[in-house]
LUMZA-543386 format. One record per residue (C-alpha): residue number from 0; residue in three letters; x, y, z. Coordinates in pm, whole numbers. Layout:
N
SITE:num:residu:x:y:z
SITE:NUM:ALA:X:Y:Z;
...
This chain:
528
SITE:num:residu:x:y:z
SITE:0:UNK:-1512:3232:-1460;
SITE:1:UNK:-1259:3014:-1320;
SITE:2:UNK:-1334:2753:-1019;
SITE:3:UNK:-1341:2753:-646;
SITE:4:UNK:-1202:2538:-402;
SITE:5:UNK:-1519:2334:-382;
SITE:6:UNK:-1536:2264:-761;
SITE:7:UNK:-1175:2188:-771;
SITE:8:UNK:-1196:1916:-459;
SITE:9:UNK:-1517:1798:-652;
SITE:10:UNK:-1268:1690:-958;
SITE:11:UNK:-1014:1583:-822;
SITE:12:UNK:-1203:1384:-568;
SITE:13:UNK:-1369:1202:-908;
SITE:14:UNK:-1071:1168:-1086;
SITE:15:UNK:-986:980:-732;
SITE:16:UNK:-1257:760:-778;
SITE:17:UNK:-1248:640:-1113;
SITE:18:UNK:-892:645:-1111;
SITE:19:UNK:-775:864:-1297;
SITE:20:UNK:-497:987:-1069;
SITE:21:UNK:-300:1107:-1360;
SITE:22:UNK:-518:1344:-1517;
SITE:23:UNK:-561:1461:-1122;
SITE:24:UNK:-233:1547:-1087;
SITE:25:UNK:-213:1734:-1438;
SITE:26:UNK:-508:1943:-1229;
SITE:27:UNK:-267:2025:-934;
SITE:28:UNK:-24:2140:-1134;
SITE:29:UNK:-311:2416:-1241;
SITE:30:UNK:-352:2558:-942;
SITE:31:UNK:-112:2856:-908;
SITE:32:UNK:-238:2949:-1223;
SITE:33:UNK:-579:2929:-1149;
SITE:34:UNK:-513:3077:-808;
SITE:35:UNK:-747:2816:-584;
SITE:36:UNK:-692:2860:-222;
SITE:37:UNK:-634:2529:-18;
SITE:38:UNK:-838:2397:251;
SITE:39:UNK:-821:2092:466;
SITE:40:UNK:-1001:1864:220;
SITE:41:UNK:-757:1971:-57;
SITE:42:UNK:-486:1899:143;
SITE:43:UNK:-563:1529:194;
SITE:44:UNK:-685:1477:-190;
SITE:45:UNK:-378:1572:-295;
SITE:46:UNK:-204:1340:-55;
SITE:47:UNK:-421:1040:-185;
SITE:48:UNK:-345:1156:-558;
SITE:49:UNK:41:1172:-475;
SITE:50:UNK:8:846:-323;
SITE:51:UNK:-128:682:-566;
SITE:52:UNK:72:786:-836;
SITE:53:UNK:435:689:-629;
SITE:54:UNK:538:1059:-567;
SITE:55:UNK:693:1007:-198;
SITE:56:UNK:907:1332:-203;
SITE:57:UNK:561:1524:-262;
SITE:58:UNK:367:1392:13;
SITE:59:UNK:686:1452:262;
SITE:60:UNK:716:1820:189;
SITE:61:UNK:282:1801:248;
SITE:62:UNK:334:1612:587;
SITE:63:UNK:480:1959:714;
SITE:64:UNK:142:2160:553;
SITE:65:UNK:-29:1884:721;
SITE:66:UNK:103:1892:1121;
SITE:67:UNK:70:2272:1105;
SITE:68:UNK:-282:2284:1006;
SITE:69:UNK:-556:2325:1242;
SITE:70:UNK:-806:2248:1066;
SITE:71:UNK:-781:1897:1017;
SITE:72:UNK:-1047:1641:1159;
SITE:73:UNK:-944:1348:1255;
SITE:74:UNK:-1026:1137:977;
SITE:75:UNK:-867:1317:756;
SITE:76:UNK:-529:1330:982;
SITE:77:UNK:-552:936:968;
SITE:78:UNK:-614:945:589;
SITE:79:UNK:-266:1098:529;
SITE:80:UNK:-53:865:745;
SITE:81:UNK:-226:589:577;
SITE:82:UNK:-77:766:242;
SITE:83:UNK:268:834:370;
SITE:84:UNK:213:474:526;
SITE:85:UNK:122:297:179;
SITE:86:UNK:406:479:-47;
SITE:87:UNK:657:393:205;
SITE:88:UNK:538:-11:136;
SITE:89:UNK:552:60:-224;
SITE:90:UNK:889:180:-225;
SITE:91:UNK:999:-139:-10;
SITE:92:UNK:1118:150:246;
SITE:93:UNK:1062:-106:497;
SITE:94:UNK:1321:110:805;
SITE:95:UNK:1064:464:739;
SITE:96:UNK:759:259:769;
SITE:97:UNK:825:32:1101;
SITE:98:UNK:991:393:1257;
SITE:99:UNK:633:547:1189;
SITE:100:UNK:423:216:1322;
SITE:101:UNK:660:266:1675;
SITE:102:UNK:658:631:1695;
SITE:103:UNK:258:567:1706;
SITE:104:UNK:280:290:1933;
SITE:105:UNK:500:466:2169;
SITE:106:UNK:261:793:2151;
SITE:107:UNK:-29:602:2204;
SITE:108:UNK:116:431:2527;
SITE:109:UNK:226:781:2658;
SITE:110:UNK:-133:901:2624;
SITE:111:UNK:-268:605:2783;
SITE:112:UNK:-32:634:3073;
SITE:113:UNK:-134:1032:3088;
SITE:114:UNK:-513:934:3091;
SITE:115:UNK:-488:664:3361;
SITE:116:UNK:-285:933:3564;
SITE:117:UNK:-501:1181:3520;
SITE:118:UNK:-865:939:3604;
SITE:119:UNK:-681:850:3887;
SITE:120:UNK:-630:1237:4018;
SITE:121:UNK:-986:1329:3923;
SITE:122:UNK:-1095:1023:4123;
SITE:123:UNK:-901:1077:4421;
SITE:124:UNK:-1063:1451:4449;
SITE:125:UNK:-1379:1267:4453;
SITE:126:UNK:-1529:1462:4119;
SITE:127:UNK:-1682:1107:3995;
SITE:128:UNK:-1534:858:3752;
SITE:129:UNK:-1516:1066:3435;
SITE:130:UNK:-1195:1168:3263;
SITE:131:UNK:-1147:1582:3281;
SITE:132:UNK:-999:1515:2934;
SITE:133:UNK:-1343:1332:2799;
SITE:134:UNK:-1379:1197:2476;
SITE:135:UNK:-1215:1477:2256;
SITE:136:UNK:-839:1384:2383;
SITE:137:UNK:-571:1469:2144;
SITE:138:UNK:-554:1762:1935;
SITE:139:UNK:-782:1632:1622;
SITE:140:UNK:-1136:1632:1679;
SITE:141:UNK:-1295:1290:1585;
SITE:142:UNK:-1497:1249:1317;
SITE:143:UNK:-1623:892:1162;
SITE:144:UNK:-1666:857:802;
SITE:145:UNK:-2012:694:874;
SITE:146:UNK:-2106:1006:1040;
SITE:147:UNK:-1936:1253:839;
SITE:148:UNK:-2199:1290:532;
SITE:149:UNK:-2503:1242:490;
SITE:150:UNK:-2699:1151:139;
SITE:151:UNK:-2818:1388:-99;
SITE:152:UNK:-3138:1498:-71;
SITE:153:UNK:-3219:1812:-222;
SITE:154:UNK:-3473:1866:-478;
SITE:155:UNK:-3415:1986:-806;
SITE:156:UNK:-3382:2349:-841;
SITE:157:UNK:-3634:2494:-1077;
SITE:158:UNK:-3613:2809:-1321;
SITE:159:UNK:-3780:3030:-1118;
SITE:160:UNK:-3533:2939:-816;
SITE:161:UNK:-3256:2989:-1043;
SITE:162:UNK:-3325:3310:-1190;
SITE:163:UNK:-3376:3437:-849;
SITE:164:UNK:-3054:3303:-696;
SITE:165:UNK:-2828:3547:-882;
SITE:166:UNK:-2527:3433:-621;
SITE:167:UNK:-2560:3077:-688;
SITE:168:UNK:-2593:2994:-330;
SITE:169:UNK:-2865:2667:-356;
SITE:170:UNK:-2648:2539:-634;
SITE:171:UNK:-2267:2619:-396;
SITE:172:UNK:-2491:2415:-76;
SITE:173:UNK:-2566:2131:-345;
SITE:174:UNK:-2208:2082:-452;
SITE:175:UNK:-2097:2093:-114;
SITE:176:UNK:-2298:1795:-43;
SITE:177:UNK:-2177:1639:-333;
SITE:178:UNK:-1861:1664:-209;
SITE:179:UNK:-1911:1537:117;
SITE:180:UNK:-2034:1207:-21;
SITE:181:UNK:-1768:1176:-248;
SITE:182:UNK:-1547:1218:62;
SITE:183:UNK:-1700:954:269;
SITE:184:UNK:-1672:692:7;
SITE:185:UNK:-1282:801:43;
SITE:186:UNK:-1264:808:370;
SITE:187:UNK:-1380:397:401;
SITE:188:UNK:-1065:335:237;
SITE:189:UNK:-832:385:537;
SITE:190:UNK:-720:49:654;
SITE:191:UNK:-382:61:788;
SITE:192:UNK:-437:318:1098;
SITE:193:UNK:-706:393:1332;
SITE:194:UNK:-756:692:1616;
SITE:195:UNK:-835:626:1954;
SITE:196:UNK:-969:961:2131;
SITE:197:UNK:-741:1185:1850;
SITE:198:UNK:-401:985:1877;
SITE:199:UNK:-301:759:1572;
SITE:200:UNK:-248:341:1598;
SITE:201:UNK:-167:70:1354;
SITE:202:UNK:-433:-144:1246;
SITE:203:UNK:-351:-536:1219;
SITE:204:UNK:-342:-474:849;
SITE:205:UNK:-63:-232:850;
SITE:206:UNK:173:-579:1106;
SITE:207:UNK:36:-804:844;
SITE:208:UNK:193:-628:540;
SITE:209:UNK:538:-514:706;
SITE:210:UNK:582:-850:807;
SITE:211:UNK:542:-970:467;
SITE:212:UNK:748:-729:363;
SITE:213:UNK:1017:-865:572;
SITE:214:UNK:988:-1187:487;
SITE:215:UNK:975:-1130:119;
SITE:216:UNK:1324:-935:152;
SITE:217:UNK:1475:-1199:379;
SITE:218:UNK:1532:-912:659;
SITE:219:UNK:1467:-1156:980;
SITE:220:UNK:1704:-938:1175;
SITE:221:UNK:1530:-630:1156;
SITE:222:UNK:1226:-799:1174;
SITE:223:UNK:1251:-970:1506;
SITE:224:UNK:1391:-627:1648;
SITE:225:UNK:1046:-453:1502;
SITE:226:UNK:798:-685:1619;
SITE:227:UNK:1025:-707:1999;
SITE:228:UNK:995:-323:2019;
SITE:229:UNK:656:-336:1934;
SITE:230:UNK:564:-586:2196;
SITE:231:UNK:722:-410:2500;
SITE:232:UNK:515:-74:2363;
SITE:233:UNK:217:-258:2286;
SITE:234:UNK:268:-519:2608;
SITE:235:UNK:108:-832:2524;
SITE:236:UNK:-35:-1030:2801;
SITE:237:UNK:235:-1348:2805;
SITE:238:UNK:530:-1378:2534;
SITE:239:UNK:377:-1681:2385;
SITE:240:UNK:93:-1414:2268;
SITE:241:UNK:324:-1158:2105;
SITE:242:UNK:357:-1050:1730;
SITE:243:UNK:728:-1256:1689;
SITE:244:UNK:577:-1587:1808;
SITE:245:UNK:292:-1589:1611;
SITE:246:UNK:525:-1468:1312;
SITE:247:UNK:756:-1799:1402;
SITE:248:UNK:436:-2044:1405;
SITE:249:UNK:349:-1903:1082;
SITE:250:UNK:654:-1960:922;
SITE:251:UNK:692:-2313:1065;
SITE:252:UNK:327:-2353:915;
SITE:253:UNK:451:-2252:580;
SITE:254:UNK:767:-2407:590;
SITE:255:UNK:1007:-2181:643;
SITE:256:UNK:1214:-2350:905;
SITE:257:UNK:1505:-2120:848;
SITE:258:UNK:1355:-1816:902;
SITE:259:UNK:1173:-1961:1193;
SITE:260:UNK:1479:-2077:1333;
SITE:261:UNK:1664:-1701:1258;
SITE:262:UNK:1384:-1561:1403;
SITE:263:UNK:1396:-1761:1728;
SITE:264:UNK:1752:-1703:1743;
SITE:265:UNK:1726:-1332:1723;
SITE:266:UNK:1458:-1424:1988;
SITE:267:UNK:1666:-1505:2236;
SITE:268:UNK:1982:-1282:2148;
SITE:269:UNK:1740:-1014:2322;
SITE:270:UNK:1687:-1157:2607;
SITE:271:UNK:1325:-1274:2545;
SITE:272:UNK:1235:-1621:2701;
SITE:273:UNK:956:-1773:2526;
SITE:274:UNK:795:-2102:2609;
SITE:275:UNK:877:-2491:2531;
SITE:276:UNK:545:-2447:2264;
SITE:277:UNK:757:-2266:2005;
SITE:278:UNK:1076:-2500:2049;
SITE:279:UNK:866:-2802:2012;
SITE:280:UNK:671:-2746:1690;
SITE:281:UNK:998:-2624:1524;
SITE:282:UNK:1135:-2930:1643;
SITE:283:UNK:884:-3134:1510;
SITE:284:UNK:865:-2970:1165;
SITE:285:UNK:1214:-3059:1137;
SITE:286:UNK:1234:-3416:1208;
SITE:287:UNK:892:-3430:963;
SITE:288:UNK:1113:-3287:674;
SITE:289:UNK:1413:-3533:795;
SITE:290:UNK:1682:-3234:890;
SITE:291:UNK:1842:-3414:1192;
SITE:292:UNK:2132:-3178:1156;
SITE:293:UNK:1896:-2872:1235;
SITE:294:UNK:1675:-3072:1513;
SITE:295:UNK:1982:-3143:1720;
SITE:296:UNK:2128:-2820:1697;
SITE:297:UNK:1780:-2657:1803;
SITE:298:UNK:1775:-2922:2094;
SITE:299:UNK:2140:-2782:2223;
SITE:300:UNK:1985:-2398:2184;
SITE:301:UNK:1666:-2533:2383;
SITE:302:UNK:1874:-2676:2667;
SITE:303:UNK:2086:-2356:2697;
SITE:304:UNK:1804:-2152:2718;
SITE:305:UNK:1665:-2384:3004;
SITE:306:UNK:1415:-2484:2753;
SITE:307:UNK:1196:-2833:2874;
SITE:308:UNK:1078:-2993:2593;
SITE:309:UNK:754:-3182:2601;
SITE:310:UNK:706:-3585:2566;
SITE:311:UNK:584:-3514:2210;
SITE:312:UNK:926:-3325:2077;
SITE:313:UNK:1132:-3629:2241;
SITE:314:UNK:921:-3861:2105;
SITE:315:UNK:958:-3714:1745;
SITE:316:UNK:1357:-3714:1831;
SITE:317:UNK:1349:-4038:1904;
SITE:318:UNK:1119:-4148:1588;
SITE:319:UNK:1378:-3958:1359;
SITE:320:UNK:1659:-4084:1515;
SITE:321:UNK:1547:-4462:1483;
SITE:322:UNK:1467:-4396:1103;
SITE:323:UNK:1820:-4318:1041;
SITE:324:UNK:1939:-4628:1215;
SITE:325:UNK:2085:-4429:1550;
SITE:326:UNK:1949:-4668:1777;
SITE:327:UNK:2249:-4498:2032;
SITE:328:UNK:2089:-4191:1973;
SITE:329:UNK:1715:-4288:2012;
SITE:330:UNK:1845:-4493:2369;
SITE:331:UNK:1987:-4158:2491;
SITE:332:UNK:1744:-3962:2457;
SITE:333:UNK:1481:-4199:2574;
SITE:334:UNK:1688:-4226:2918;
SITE:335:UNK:1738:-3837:2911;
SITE:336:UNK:1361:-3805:2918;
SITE:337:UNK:1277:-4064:3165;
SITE:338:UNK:1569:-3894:3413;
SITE:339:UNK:1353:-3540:3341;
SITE:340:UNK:1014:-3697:3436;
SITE:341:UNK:867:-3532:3158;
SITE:342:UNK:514:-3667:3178;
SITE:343:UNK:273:-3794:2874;
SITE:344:UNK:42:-3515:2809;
SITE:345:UNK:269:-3271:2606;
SITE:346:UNK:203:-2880:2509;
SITE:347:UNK:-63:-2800:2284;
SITE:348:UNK:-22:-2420:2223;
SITE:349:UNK:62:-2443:1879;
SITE:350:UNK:-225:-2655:1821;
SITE:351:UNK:-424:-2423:1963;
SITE:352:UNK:-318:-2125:1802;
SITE:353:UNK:-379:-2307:1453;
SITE:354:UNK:-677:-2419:1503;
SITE:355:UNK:-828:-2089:1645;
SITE:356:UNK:-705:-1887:1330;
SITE:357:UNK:-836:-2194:1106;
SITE:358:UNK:-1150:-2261:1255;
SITE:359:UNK:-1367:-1954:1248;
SITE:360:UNK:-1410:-1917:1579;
SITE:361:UNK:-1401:-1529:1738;
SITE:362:UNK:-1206:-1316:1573;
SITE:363:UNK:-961:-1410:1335;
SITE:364:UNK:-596:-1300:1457;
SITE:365:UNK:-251:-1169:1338;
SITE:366:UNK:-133:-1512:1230;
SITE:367:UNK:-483:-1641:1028;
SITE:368:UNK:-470:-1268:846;
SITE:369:UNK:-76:-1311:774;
SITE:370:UNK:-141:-1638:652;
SITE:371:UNK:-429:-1525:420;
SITE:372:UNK:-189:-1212:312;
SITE:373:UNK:101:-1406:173;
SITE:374:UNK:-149:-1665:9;
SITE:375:UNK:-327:-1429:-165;
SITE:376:UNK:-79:-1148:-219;
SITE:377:UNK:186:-1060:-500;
SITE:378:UNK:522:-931:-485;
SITE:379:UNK:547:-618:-581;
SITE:380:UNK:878:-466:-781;
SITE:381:UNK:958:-156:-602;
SITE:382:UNK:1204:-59:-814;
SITE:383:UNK:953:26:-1091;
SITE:384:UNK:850:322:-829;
SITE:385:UNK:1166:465:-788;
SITE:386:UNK:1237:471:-1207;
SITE:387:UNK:867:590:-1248;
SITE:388:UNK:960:844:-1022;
SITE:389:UNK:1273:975:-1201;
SITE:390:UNK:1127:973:-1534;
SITE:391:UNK:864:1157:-1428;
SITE:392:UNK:1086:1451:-1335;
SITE:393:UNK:1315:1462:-1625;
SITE:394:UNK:965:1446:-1820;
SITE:395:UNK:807:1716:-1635;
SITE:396:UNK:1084:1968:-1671;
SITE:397:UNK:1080:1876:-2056;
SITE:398:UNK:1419:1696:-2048;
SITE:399:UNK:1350:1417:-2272;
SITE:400:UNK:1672:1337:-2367;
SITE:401:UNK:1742:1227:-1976;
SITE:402:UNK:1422:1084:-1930;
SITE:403:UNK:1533:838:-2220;
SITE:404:UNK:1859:756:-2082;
SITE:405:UNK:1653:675:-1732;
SITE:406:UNK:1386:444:-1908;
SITE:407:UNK:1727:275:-2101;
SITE:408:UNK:1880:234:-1767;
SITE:409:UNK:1535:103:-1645;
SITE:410:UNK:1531:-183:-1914;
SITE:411:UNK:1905:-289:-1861;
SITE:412:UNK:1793:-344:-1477;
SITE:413:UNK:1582:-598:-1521;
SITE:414:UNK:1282:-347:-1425;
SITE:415:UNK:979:-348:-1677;
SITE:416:UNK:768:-3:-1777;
SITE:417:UNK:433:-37:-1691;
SITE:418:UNK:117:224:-1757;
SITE:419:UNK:283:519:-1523;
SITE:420:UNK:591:511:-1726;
SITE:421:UNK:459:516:-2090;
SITE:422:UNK:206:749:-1975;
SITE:423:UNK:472:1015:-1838;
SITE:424:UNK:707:972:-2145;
SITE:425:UNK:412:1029:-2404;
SITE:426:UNK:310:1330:-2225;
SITE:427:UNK:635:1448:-2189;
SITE:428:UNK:676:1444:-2607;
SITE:429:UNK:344:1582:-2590;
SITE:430:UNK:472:1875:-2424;
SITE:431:UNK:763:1989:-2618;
SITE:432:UNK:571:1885:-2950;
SITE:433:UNK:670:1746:-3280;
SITE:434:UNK:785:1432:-3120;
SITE:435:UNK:541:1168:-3276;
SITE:436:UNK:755:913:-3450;
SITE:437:UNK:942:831:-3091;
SITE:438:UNK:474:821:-2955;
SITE:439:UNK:503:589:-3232;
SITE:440:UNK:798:366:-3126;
SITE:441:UNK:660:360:-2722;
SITE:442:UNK:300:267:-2902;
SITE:443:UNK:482:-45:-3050;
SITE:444:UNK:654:-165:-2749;
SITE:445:UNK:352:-120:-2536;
SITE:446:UNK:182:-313:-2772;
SITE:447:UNK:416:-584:-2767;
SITE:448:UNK:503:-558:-2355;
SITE:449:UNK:113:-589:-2321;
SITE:450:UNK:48:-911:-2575;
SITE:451:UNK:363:-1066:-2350;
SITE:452:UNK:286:-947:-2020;
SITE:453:UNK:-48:-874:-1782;
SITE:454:UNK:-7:-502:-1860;
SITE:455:UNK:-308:-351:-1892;
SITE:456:UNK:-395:-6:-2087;
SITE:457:UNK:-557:206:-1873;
SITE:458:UNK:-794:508:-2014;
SITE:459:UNK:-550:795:-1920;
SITE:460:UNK:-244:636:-2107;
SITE:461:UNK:-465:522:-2436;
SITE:462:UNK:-610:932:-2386;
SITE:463:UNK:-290:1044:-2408;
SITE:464:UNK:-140:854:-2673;
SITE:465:UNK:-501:896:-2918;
SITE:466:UNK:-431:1274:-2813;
SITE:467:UNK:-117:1255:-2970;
SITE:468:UNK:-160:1122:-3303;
SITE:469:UNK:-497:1323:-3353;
SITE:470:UNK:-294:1627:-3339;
SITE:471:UNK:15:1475:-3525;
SITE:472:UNK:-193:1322:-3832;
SITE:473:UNK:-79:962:-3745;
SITE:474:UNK:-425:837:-3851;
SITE:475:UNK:-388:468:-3893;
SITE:476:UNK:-218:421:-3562;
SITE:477:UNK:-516:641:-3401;
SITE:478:UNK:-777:356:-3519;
SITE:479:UNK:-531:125:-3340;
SITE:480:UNK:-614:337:-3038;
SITE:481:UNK:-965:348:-3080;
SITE:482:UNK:-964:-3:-3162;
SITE:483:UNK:-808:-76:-2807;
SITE:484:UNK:-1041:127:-2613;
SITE:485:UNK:-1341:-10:-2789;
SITE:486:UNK:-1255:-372:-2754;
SITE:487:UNK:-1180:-237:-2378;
SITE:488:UNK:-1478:-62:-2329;
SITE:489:UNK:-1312:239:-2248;
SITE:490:UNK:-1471:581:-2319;
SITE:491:UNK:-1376:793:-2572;
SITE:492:UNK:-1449:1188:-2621;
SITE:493:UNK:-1580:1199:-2966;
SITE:494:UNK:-1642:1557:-2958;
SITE:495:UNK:-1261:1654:-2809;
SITE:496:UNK:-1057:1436:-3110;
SITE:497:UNK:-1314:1582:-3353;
SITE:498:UNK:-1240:1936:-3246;
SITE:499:UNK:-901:1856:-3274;
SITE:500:UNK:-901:1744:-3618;
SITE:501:UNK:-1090:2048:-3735;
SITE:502:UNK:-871:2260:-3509;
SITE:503:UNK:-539:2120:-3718;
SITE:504:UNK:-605:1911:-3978;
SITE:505:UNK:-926:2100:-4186;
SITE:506:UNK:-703:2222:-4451;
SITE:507:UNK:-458:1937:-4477;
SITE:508:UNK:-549:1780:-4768;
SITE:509:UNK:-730:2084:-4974;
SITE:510:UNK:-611:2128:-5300;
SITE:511:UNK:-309:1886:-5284;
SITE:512:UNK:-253:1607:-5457;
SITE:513:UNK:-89:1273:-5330;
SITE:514:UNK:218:1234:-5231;
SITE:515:UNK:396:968:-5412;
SITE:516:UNK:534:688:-5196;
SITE:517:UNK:798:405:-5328;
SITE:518:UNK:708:84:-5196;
SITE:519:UNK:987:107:-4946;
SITE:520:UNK:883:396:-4809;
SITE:521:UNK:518:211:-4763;
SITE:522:UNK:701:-115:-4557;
SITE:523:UNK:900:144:-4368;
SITE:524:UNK:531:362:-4247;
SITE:525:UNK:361:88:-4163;
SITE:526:UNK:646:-91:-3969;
SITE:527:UNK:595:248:-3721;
């Protein structure tokens, strides 16, 4: 009996939920020999599995499966941008990712522009105030994950049910529903796009981590020009509102005058005019950390842009200007701002923008979630993608000789294996067999990389690796294993090692007698 699509998407949708993406993946690669037909739910459980395992040329050659089918809802059409969306972030492909957030942008104004036209057509034939396009607009019909599934319910089928059922329809309903749950809990896990009437947007979440991403690879260029064409498609109601200024106030916040300054700079290369609120808190941060040279050059950029500075930036001038003993300085500019009748009561935008994020009150906005992003968050190496990537091709096509050289390479880069890697270079001697002593050598640097490092063992890589001395006969390193995933916690499938013991070890040791071992062979086993 082999399995239908239903029981397949019920596996792989587990292995998706306890994470073990791996193992998933090792099911897809079943499936032309099984002979399971795809659907639309297969579709995007494949596209989660790909993305969470770092294989970016998969999901691309899915995204064309994916457009041409017309079956898709339109949850699950957001859940596979947010995949393509979340791999392109992993592998630092910072150019793919923005192009995606504006092409969605820029649709989304189109069909805006398209609805308003068409309301105002329906209106002026007098046919009432409803849209002739209604809810359903776009081409994916919507479906919330709250909605989607409901709980199971059924009762428990008894033995007279069961005989009768000789189709196994009752038990096919059941694992439908089963399925559907196990779907909704996947579906809660979009975050970085939403649909509005069918047509995809970006979620704050999805600004907040491309900005960081900029940041972290000192790209303030192509930053400002992101967050500028997002602002004309998104049209924000003043300039001092947009994306890029409160991207500037945050980096003033954290200290990062430079960028701040490169990013106001870029600013105004476009032809943007921004307020005096932006100029002055830059200004002040830098006479606070005692850069005069940088203050007076952003005072020159501020009166070429026709910038008027408040009564608080010249007084900050003037403070700085006195501590370093430029009393000629501090008179000048004291004169320049009683000839520009600049009165008392300065700006207090920034102010106001800080303490709104800070204080809890409404909503919290782009700059308070930015600010809690880069605080909390880690860098991420995405280099380790792109390795895992190649290794896991020369290991799946049984080329173990090039996967070595690419995990060599990987070392001399500076780039450190984690889980993914051991796990596809294990299986990969798995595969063409016989290969235990190099198991043995990963198992030791593993060991070592994790008593050094925070890597962690997860239960597919310690499976794996117990898999392969079982069937080897490397014994004393399997208690290792076991030792591991006890301490861990991590279950272990007794009855598969056993079976594999009996299935090649029964008759290992009938009838033989021990094998003499000099004491340097001993040091030489158990240095493995």
């Amino acid at each position: 009996m082999k399995p239908n699509t239903t029981a397949f998407n019920i596996a792989l949708a587990g292995c998706l939920m306890f994470g073990t993406t791996r193992k998933a993946e090792q099911l897809l690669d079943m499936m032309p020999r099984v002979g399971v037909k795809t659907d639309a739910n297969l579709l995007i459980l494949m596209a989660q599995i790909y993305e969470r395992n770092g294989r970016r040329d998969e999901l691309r050659k899915l995204q064309r499966y994916i457009d041409e089918s017309p079956n898709l809802s339109d949850i699950q059409f957001r859940q596979f941008y947010n995949c393509l969306l979340t791999c392109h972030l992993k592998f630092r492909d910072l150019d793919s990712a923005s192009n995606m957030v504006l092409e969605m942008l820029r649709k989304a104004k189109e069909a805006r522009n398209s609805l308003a036209l068409a309301t105002l057509v329906f209106d002026t034939a007098g046919r009432g105030n409803k849209s002739p396009l209604g809810s359903g607009f776009g081409s994916r019909k919507s479906t919330s994950s709250g909605e989607s599934y409901g709980h199971i319910s059924s009762p428990l089928v008894s033995y007279e049910e069961f005989s009768m059922d000789r189709n196994f329809l009752k038990h096919e309903a059941e694992a439908k529903e089963v399925l559907g749950v196990v779907l909704a809990k996947l579906q809660s896990q979009v975050e970085l796009i939403t649909t509005d009437r069918g047509i995809l947007q970006p979620t704050e979440k999805i600004f907040v981590k491309l900005v960081k991403s900029f940041l972290e690879a000192d790209k303030t260029k192509d930053l400002a020009e992101f967050l500028i064409k997002a602002d004309k498609e998104d049209s924000p109601a003043s300039n001092d509102d947009s994306a890029l200024v409160h991207v500037i106030n945050l980096c003033i916040s954290l200290g990062w005058l430079d960028k701040a300054h490169d990013l106001l700079d870029e600013m105004y290369l476009a032809g943007v005019r921004t307020f005096s609120s932006v100029y002055s808190s830059l200004l002040k941060a830098y006479c606070e950390a005692n850069q005069a040279g940088n203050a007076a050059s952003l005072l020159r950029d501020a009166r070429k842009g026709g910038i008027q500075l408040d009564s608080s930036s010249y007084e900050a001038l003037i403070q700085s200007r006195v501590l370093q003993n430029d009393t000629q300085g501090a008179l000048h500019l004291y004169q320049e701002m009683k000839e520009a009748k600049i009165p008392r009561a300065g700006h207090q935008e920034f102010e106001r923008l800080v303490n709104e994020c800070a204080g809890g009150g409404g909503e919290p906005r782009l700059m308070a979630k930015l600010l809690q992003e880069i605080k909390e968050g880690q860098t991420m190496d995405s280099g380790v993608h792109d390795w895992n990537s190649i290794i896991h091709f020369f290991c799946k096509k049984r080329l173990m000789q090039d996967a070595e050289k690419a995990l060599t390479k990987m070392r001399s880069l500076g780039h450190a294996p984690n889980a993914q890697t051991f796990h596809s270079m294990v299986t990969g001697y798995a595969a063409i067999g016989g290969k235990y002593i190099e198991v043995t050598e990963l198992w030791g640097e593993m060991k070592s990389i994790a008593s050094a490092t925070s890597m962690k063992f997860d239960q597919e890589l310690l499976d794996s690796v117990l898999y392969t001395f079982v069937r080897g006969g490397f014994f004393s390193r399997a208690n290792e294993v076991v030792e591991i995933m006890e301490k861990g916690k991590v279950f272990i499938d007794k009855y598969k090692y056993r079976t594999l013991f009996l299935k090649y070890h029964r008759t290992s040791y009938k009838g033989k007698a021990p094998k003499f071992q000099t004491e340097s062979q001993l040091k030489k086993r158990k240095q493995l």
